[in-house]
Steps between C-alpha positions, in 0.01 A plus 500: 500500500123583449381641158205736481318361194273811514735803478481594149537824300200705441367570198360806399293602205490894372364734279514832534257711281522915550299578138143574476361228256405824270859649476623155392626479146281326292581247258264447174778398239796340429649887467389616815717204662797624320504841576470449868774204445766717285569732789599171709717368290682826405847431714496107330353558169817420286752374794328182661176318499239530814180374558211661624125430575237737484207403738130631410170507683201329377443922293837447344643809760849440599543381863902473439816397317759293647828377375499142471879450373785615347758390318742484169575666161288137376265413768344504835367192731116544523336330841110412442479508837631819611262652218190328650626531841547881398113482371361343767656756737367742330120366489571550102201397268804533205816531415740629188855379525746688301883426380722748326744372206857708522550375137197674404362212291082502557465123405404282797741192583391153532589589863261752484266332374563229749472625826200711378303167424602363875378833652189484305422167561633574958288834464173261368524283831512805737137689316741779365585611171806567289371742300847573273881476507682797344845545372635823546785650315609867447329519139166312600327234625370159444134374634469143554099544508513734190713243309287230581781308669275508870 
């Protein structure tokens, strides 16, 4: 039997971008982040928990959102390297991930916490920057960069 060691599966890389760079929302505050994220989370917001990342140009205009995960009433797996992977995709200078709490409690987990600080530190290595982690809920939000927890 002879084995082709050179027939393997392609892979391709794509992003497709149909904005002007000027009609792109942009992003100057922790608010601004929010607004645009409450209308993705409105089908979840007190059912189950997804995770999303916002990816940014080096102006802070929003290339894109994508849905990174989704999961439970308590929790959702979060993959560093389907954000980055997501980022680098994208060409994204930075990135705002997002999580929604069904319980409606604003305090960030040690979980939270957590996998922010291993994003931070993956997002270092790869010259692009976390610039916050929200958590969404239907009476608010919570900014990881306003808090000082980032």
């Amino acid at each position: 039997m002879k084995i082709n060691y050179f027939h393997v599966s392609e892979i391709k890389v794509s992003y497709t971008d149909k904005i002007k760079a000027s009609e792109r929302a942009k992003i100057c505050a922790s608010k601004d982040a929010a607004n645009i994220l409450n209308t993705v989370f409105e089908d979840c917001i007190q059912h189950h928990e997804e995770f999303y990342v916002m990816l940014l140009n080096r102006s802070n205009r929003v290339l894109g959102i994508s849905c990174i995960s989704k999961g439970g009433i308590a929790g959702t797996v979060v993959d560093v390297k389907i954000i980055l992977q997501t980022a680098l995709k994208s060409n994204a200078s930075g990135l705002i991930v997002s999580h929604n709490h069904p319980s409606g409690n604003l305090a960030a987990s040690r979980e939270d916490i957590k996998i922010t600080e291993k994003l931070k530190s993956a997002c270092q290595l790869l010259d692009l920057s976390l610039l916050d982690h929200l958590i969404i809920t239907d009476e608010g939000y919570l900014s990881f960069a306003d808090e000082g927890i980032l």
